[in-house]
C-alpha positions, 0 to 999 in steps of 0.5 A, a space after each residue: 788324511 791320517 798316517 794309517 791311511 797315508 802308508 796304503 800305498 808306497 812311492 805313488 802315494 808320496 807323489 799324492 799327497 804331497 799336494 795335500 800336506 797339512 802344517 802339522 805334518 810339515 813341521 815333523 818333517 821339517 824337525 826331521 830336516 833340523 835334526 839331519 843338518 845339525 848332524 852334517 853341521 857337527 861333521 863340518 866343524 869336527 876337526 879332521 884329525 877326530 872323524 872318520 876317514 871315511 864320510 858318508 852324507 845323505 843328498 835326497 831321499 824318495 820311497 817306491 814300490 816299497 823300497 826306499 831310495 836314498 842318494 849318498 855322498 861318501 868321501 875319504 875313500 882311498 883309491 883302489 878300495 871298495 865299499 860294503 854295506 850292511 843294514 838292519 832294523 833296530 832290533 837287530 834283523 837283517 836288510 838285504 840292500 844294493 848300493 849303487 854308483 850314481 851315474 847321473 849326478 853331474 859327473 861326480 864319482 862320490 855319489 851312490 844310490 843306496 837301495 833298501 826295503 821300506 819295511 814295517 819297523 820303526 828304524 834302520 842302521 846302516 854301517 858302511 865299510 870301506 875295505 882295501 885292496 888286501 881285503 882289510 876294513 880301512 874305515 867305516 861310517 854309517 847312517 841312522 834312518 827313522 823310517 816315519 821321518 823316510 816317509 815324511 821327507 820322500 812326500 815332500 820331496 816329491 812335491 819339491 824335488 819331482 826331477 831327483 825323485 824321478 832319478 832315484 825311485 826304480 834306480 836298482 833298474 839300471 844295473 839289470 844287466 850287472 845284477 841280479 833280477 827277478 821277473 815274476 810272471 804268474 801266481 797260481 793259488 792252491 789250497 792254502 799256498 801261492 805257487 809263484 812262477 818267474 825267471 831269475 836272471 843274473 850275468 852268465 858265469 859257469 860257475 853261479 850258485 843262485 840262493 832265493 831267500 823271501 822276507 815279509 813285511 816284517 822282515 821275517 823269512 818266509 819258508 819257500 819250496 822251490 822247484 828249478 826247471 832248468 836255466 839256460 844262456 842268453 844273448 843280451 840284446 845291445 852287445 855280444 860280449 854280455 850273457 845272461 843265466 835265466 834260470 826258471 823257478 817254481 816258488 810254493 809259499 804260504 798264501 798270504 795277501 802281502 809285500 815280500 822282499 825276495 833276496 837273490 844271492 850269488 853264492 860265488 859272485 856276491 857282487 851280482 846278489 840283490 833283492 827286489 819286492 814283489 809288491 801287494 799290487 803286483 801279486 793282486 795283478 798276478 792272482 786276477 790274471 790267473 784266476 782269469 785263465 783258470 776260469 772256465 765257462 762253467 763259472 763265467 760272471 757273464 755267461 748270461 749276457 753271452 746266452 741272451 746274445 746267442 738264444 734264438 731271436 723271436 724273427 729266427 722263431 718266426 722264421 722257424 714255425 714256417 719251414 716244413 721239413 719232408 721227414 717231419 719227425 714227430 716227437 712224444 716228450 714223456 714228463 714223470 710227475 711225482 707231487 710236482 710243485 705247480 709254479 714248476 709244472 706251469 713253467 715246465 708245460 709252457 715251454 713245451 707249448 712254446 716250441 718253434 716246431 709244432 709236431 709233438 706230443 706230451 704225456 704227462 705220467 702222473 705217479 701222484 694221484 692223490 695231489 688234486 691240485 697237480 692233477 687239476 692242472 694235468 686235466 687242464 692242460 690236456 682239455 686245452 691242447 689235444 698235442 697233450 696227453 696224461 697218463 694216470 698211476 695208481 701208485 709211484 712205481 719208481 723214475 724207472 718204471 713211470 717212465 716205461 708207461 709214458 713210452 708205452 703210451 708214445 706215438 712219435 718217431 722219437 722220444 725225449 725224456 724230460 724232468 717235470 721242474 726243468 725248462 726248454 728254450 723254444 727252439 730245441 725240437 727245431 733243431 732236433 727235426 733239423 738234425 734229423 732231416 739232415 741225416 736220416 740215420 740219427 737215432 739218438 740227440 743231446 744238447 748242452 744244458 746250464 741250471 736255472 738258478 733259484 733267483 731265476 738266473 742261468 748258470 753253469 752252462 754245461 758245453 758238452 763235447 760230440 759223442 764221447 764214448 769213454 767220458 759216457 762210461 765215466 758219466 752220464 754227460 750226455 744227460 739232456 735232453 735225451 731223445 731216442 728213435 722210437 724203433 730203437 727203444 723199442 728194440 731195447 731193454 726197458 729199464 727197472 726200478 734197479 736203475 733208478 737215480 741213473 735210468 737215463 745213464 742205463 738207458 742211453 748205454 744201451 741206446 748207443 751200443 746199436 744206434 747208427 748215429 748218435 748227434 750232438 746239438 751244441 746250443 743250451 736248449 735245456 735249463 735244469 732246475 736247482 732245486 733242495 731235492 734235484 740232483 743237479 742242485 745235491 748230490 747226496 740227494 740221491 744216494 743210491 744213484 750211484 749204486 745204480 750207475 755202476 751197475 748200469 755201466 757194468 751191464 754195458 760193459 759186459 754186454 760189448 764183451 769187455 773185460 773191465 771193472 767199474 767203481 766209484 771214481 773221486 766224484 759223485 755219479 762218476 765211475 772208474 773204469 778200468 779195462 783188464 790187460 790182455 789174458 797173454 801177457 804181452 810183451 810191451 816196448 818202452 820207447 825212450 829217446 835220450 841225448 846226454 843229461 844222464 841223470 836225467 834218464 837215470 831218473 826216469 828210468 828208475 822210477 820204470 823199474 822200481 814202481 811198475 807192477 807190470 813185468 813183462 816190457 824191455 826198455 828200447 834207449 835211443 842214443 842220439 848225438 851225445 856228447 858227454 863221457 858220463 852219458 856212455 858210461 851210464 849206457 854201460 851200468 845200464 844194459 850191465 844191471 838190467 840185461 834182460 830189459 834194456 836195449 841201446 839202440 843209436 840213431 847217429 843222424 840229425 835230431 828228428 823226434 818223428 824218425 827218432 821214434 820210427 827207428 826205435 819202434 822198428 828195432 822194439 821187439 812188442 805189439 804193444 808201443 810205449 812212447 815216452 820222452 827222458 824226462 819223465 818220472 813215473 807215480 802210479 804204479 799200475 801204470 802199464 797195465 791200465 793203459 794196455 787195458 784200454 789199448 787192447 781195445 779193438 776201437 782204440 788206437 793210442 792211449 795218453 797219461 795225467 802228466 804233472 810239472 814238478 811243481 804239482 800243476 798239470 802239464 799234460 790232461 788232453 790236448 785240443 786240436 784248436 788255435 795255432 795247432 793244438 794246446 794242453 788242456 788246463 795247463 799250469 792248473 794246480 793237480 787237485 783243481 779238476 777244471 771246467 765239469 772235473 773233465 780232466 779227472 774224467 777218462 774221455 775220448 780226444 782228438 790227441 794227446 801228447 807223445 811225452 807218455 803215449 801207448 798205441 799197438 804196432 799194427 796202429 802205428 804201421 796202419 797210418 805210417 807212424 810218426 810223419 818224418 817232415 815234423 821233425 819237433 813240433 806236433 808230430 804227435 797231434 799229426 800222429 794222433 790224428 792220422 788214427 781219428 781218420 781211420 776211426 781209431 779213438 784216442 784215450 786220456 786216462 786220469 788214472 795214469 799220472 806221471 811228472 814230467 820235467 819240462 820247462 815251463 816257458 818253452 815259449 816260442 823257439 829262440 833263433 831264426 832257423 828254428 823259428 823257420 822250421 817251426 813255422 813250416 810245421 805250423 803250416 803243415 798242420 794248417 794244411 793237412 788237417 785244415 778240416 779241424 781248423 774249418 770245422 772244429 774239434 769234435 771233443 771241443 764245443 764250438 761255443 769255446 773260444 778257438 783263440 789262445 790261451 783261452 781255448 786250453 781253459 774252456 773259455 766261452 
């Protein structure tokens, strides 16, 4: 085994191959062991009056986790002395080191553990110094370590000595509590950076100064951003006099696959400083962990063993050709043919031929005349299969117009709109007639999709949520397999040749602006080809697509009488809409409760009045229980500067963010409420107008903001109203990853979102009672928002409103007993009150996702 391979991994690899150790390799450690005793050989016979006092020998020696662990001897130290240390490389560069008493080693009160980075140098110097009582350097010693000779004798120690080794290696452990660490927890890859997450801990003092510092392998620093959300005082578990600071920190670094040595330095109690290594193992652990999470279903390795287990069965077919429903719906599918390639089209007519659910018709509209290969197969199919109907053109008139002549042509009660090269599982018209027989007042049916991949493979599974009025305005999600009443299309405007790339988006638009229900059958009964010219496969294939969809969306939007503006959004065939505030100007109360931390406010606060273009809101300030005399004298410069917009208003009971928020909305002066923590930090500048656009709609009752840790990732995109109550969708997720189909770039409609940033109106707000005072902490907003679905108010996220919000991010669970009680009571007042969500589901969530945490928040399957 060769020295390159031997160094892949520190410390286990010592254990291993120790066992394997060849002459060669024997006899360089041993010369190593020769040239250490000569030295303490040396020591022994020097007489004392010519060494040192003080002696520092080497007693063992192991390597792990890319530290190295050497146990020390030191004598001639006076009584009442210390003892520093400091190493560095033989070029000079500085070790970060902890030496440590050893407290296993027979009682004996001269030994140490000295604790140093196993870096990629050739050879480390260790000057010892032992320093007296008034501060001056009595004497000094030190050692020379060859790092190759380190690696050598740690491997055989292993083999000879696997009971001292197993003392030293991870030694440093034993003073957690007398020194500083460092936990990482989660490694979040953006572009070309690692954002690490972890918690420092050190012994509580109140007056500590942390600095991080990171070296590499190579011992050169490496340049850290980093972000502090905040410490807080802990109880160490075995003992009542101990406390710990856990300070929570964001760390933004260069993306690089490798060891880092962090050093944890106490600026006013070094003795608490040390460093540790985060090791290629645990950051590999780290970034699989998160890249788990932050993988949704649209990339899922496995979705097609999860889509063989759960497509219909041949028994459930079976089963299925033999039930008769009494509506017994009859369905004209129109399929535009333009040059179709046949292996496509014989794929595309047998799955039509294959459905479970017999009373259809298909009309081929053949735009192709001149092709006599697709033609003789159009002619074929219909001479066998009178359910099989073909529609000839003269010349392609465009997707728009080519469809309008299969429509012209349909006999059914509903019409289905289907690509010529895509697939159907054999069960979709069963569960359409299914939907249908169940409520007779469907006029409009969708399913969820995935592609058919050019290897024949699914892929990209599309789960898509109930209907969505907001997200169908941004885009055509609803998309397959459209099927529309045909007294209903009938009733609407056909779509022309203008409309072409987004007919479908047109034509459903228009569809749901009269249909009586609209049904959302959540299984993948459609395949969409990929193909070098479809759209699903470029969406450059289609240029003027998008041209179309914003007028298509523009047309919808000035028919209902709204005062919006459409363009094109950050993605391809999506678009941005961006309702226009009311013509009266009103007068919009921002609502923020506060208690003590003033810079805090102040920041918050600052950022309202210095970005926002929007000029006509007042500022309601909750005073609650504060304590601190800065915090008053900042109420005062406050309502000093700012007169005409700031009011304080004092709640002086207990805290309860639901009567918190029932005082303050009582006392503002607006129609139009802006809820929003004192923890916040506006970005976008237009902030309140584009919430009031869509909060003055008549079919809205609450709008929510894009909110953003300090750190760039998301804190805040919609909530889900699964698991143990609800979660933050894509939380943690760098800002620039869009997730699962880009839905959280996407203005939608959910069940709830948070109450950090909210707008709703006072008429809302009073109509369902406002916020339920039993939630005193916990999901009072998702009970608020809720409260608004049952009255059929929609409940807006809007991408376009981003702001940062300061919240720690390892909340966690709730840190003593009674509030653990209290939290707990919450829980179960949600469960109960809205026990229909648990039971039924989340309308804006696909039941496919998965209902259990963490993976509901990330659409895992």
């Amino acid at each position: 085994m060769s020295s390159s391979m031997l160094t892949q991994r520190n410390g286990a690899s010592d254990e291993l191959i120790a066992t394997h150790l060849r002459m060669p390799e024997i006899t360089e450690l041993l010369s190593a062991f020769i040239a250490r005793h000569e030295v303490n050989k040396y020591n022994e016979q020097c007489p004392t009056n010519e060494r040192q006092t003080m002696r520092v020998e080497t007693t063992g020696v192991c390597r792990g986790n890319w530290k190295i662990y050497q146990q020390l001897k030191i004598e001639g130290i006076h009584e009442g002395s210390s003892i520093k240390a400091q190493a560095a490389t033989d070029d000079d560069r500085r070790l970060p080191l902890s030496l440590l008493k050893f407290k296993d080693n027979n009682g004996e009160s001269n030994s140490y553990v000295l604790v140093i980075p196993d870096p990629d140098t050739r050879a480390i110097k260790i000057e010892f110094n032992e320093i007296g009582k008034d501060g001056c350097n009595l004497s000094s010693d030190s050692l020379s370590l060859n790092c190759k000779n380190i690696k050598w004798e740690s491997r055989l120690n292993y083999k000879i000595k696997p009971d001292m080794c197993s003392k030293l290696r991870n030694y440093d452990d034993v003073s957690e509590f007398e020194m500083a660490t460092i936990d990482f927890w989660q490694c979040i890859e953006d572009s070309n950076e690692y954002i690490l997450r972890c918690t420092v801990r050190t012994p509580y003092r109140n007056d500590s100064q942390i600095k991080l510092r990171c070296l590499d392998r190579f011992l050169n620093e490496v340049g850290l951003s980093i972000v502090n959300f905040g410490s807080n005082v802990t109880s160490v578990g075995f003992t009542s006099e101990k406390k710990q600071l856990e300070t929570q920190l964001s760390i933004r670094m260069p993306k690089a696959f490798d060891r880092y040595y962090f050093i944890i330095d106490d600026q006013n109690h070094p003795s608490f400083s040390a460093f540790d290594c985060l090791t290629p193992d645990k950051l590999g652990l780290l970034l699989e962990e998160t890249n788990f999470l932050f993988t949704h279903a649209q990339f899922d390795p496995e979705y097609p063993e999860w889509f063989t287990e759960h497509k219909a069965t041949i028994g459930a077919l079976e089963k299925q050709r033999k039930i008769v429903f009494n509506s017994a719906p009859k369905f004209s599918i129109i399929v535009p043919l333009y040059n179709t390639p046949i292996s496509f089209f014989n794929d595309m007519v047998e799955s039509v031929k294959n459905q479970s659910y017999a009373n259809w018709e298909l009309l081929l509209v053949n735009a192709s005349p001149d092709n006599q290969e697709l033609k003789a197969r159009v002619e074929h199919e219909v001479a066998r299969d009178n359910r099989i109907k073909s529609i000839t053109l003269a010349e392609n008139k465009g997707i728009s117009e080519n469809t309008n002549a299969g429509v012209a042509a349909a006999s059914g009660d509903f019409v289905s709109f289907f690509d010529h090269d895509d697939i159907l599982e054999p069960d979709l018209l069963f569960s359409y007639a299914e939907a249908i027989e169940n409520n007779d007042n469907v006029d409009l049916l969708y399913c969820d999709e995935d592609k058919l991949m050019p290897d024949g493979k699914l892929a990209q599974p599309f789960f898509k949520p109930d209907f969505n009025i907001d997200l169908l305005r941004n885009n055509n999600y609803i998309c397959h397999m459209l099927t529309i009443r045909k007294s209903l299309l009938d009733t609407l405007e056909p779509n022309t040749k203008e409309f072409d790339g987004a007919q479908d988006h047109n034509l459903t638009l228009r569809a749901v602006e009269k249909a009586r229900n609209v049904h959302h059958v959540a299984k993948v009964l459609y395949h969409w080809r990929l193909s070098e010219t479809s759209t699903a496969a470029n969406a450059d294939s289609k240029p003027y697509a998008t041209i179309a969809g914003i007028k298509a969306v523009q047309n919808h939007l000035d028919r209902l009488g709204l005062n919006a503006k459409v363009e094109q959004a950050r993605r391809p065939f999506t678009y941005k809409v961006t309702y226009a505030a009311p013509d009266s100007h009103p007068l919009v109360s921002i609502i923020i409760p506060t208690k003590d931390y003033a810079n805090i406010l102040d920041n918050c606060i600052t950022s309202i009045v210095e970005k926002s273009t929007y000029d006509n809101y007042e500022l309601v300030i909750i005073e609650n229980n504060s304590t601190e005399n800065a915090t008053f004298e900042y109420y005062d410069k406050l309502q000093a500067k700012y007169p005409d917009i700031v009011r304080l208003v004092t709640w002086e009971h207990e805290f309860n963010f639901s009567k918190l928020m029932n005082f303050g909305v009582a006392r503002a002066k607006g129609n139009y409420l802006l809820l929003l923590n004192n923890d916040t930090e506006v970005i976008t500048p237009n902030w309140i107008e584009t919430m009031l656009g869509i909060c003055a709609r008549e079919d809205v009752g609450a709008v929510g903001a894009k909110l953003y840790y300090p750190d760039n990732t998301i804190q805040h995109a919609g909530l889900c109203v699964t698991g143990g109550v609800a979660g933050h969708l894509c939380q943690s997720m760098p800002k620039d990853n869009w997730g699962y189909f880009a839905l959280n770039d996407a203005q939608q409609d959910f069940s709830a979102v948070t109450a950090a940033c909210i707008m709703t109106k006072r008429s809302e707000y009073e109509k369902v009672g406002g916020f339920t005072e039993e939630l005193q902490v916990a999901f009072n907003d998702v009970d608020f928002c809720l409260k608004l679905r049952e009255i059929n108010d929609l409940i807006v996220y809007t991408p376009e409103v981003e702001l940062y919000h300061y919240e720690s991010i390892s909340r966690g669970v709730e840190n003593n007993t009674d509030k653990q009680i209290r939290f707990h009571k919450e829980v179960a007042y949600m469960n109960y009150r809205w026990a229909n969500y648990y039971v039924e589901g989340d309308p804006y969530m696909n039941p496919n996702f998965t209902v259990g945490e963490p993976g509901n928040r990330y659409y895992h399957l």
